[in-house]
N, C-alpha and C positions, 0 to 999 in steps of 0.2 A: 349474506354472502353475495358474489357479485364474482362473473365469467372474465377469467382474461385470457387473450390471443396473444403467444410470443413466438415471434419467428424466430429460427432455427440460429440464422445469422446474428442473433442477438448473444449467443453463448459466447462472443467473443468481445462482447461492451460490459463497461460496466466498472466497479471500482473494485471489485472483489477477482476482479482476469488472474488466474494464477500464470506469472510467464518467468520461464526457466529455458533451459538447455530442450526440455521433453515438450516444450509447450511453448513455442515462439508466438510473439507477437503475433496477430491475426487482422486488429481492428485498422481500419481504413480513414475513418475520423476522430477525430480526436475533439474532446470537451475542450471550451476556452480555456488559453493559456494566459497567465497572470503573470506579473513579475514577483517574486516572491516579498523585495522591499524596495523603495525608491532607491536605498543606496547602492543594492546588487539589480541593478535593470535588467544583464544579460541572463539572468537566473529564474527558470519557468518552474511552475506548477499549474495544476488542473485549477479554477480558481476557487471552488468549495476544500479543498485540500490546503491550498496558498492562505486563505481567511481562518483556518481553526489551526494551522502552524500557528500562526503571527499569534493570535490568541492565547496558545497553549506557553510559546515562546513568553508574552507578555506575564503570562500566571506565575508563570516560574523564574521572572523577575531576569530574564537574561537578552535583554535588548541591546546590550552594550557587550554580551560577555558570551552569544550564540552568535556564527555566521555560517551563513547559507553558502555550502560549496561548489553544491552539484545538484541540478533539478533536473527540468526533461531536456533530454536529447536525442538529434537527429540521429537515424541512421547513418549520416556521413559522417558525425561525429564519435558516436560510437567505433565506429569502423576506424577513426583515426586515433582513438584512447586506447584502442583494441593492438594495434599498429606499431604505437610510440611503446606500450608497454611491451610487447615481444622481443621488441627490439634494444629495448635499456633493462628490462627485469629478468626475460624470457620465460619458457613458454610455462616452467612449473609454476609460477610467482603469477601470472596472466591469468591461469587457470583457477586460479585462485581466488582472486578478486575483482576481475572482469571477466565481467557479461559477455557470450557471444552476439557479436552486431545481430539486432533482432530478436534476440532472448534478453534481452535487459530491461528489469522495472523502468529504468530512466526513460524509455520509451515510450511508457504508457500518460506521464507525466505526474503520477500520481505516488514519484517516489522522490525524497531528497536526502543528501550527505551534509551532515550538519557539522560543524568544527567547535572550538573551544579561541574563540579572537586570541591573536597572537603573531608575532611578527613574521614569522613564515608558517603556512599550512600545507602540508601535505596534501596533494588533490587526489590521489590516488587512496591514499589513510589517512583523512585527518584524525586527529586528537579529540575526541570526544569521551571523556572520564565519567565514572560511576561516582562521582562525588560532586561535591558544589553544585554549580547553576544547571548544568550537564545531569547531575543524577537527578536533581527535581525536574527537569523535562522530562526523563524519561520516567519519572515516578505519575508525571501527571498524562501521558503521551496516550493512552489508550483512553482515557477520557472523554480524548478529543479525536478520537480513532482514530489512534495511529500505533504500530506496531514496530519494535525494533525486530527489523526481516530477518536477516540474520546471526541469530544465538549461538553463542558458543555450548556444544553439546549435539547442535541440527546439525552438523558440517555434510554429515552421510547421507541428509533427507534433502536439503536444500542444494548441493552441491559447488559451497559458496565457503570458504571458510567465515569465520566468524567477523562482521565489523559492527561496532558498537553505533558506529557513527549514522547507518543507512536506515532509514524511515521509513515507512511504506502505507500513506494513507488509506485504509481499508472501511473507515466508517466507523462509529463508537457502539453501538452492540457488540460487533465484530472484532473488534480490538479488545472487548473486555472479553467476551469469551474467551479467544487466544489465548490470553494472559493469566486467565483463571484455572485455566486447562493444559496450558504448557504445552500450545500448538504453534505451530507455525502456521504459513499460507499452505502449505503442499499437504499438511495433515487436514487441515479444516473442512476442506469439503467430506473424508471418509467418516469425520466425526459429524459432519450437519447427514450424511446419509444412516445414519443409526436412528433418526427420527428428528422431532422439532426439539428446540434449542428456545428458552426463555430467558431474558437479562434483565434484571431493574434498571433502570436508568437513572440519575441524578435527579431530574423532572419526577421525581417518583413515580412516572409510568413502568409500563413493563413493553418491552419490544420482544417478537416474539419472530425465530427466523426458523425456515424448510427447507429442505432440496427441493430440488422435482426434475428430473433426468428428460432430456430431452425425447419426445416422440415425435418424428416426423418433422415435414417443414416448417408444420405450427402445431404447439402444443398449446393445451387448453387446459389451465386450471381455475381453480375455484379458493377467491380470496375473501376475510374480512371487510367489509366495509371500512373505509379509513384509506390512510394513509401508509402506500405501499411498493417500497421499491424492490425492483426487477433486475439482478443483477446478471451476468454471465459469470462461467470459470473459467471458460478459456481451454475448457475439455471437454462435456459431454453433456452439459445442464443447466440449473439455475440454480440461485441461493434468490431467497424470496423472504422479504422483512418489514415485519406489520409494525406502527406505533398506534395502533387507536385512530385515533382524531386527532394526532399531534405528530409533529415530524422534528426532532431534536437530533442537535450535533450529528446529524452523517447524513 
């Protein structure tokens, strides 16, 4: 075992930041931004996020028949998506399906809107189906840790009605627990606080993740030797996640 030191301000980095309406953006910097393909340039991702997209995309055989609609954006942007829809949907339709500027995944960079290629795509809904190229992404999507954020069913927890199309790369333990468990981002952390959380992984390792609630400006815990990442929520703690001696897909 082996002492780590995390400061306080670190409860707001990380890939796992839960950010909502209750829990606005925090973080100050932001991980490299990527373009998600050469064809869409104007279109970011975090670039560990943008690399197991493309991947997960490629597995599922939808390079020609996925397109990337919406990745990270600006707080001016937001504010302007935010803006145009009030104004042409209003405000029950807005509430609905945008983000308040500063409470939106797309900020963090670590979240995208995927479409179904076709001559017009809605940027606000696009078209993303449970079937064909569309239902094998999202069959294969927590894999490669990634989580469909908003489920129909969570409307009352997430505060987001349901879209099929919105990704939210969280890391691949974490996206298979979700998914095993029938969590969202907003329930995960009260189920990682119930105790530690083990997952096999494809590598046939086992990754093994904890809370551990923030104390003070730095808190001190005590981890396996290996490899071990340090995440924030973006409320109150950490979620903290061992691979052994091996560090796979997240």
């Amino acid at each position: 075992m082996r002492t780590v030191s995390i400061p306080r301000e670190q409860i707001f980095q990380g890939p796992l930041v839960l950010v909502n309406r209750a829990h606005p953006l925090h973080e100050k910097e932001r991980s490299a931004l990527t373009s998600v393909d050469p064809h869409h340039p104007g279109i970011l991702l975090e670039s560990r996020a943008r690399q197991l997209l493309s991947a997960c995309i490629q597995k599922a055989g939808g390079q020609r028949e996925i397109v990337p609609v919406s990745g990270w954006r600006s707080q001016q942007e937001q504010q302007r998506i935010w803006d145009d829809s009030m104004a042409e949907h209003g405000e029950t339709f807005t509430r609905q399906y945008v983000a308040l500027p500063g409470c939106s995944e797309h900020q963090t960079g670590l979240a995208i809107d995927l479409g179904k290629a076709a001559g017009y795509i809605d940027f606000i809904r696009p078209a993303f189906p449970y079937d064909g190229v569309c239902g094998r992404f999202r069959r294969l999507a927590a894999r490669y840790g990634f989580i469909e954020r908003y489920q129909r069913g969570k409307e009352e927890v997430t505060g987001i009605s349901a879209e099929p199309w919105h990704f939210r790369y969280v890391g691949a333990p974490h996206a298979q627990l979700m998914e095993t468990n029938g969590l969202c981002l907003e329930e995960y952390r009260d189920f990682l606080r119930q105790g530690p959380r083990s997952v096999a992984l494809e590598n046939g390792r086992m990754a093994q993740v904890f809370y551990v609630p923030a104390a003070g400006a730095v808190t001190e815990v005590e981890v396996p030797e290996g490899c071990c990442q340090i995440s924030g929520d973006n409320v109150e703690g950490f979620i903290l996640t061992w691979w052994g001696d091996t560090h796979e897909n997240g």
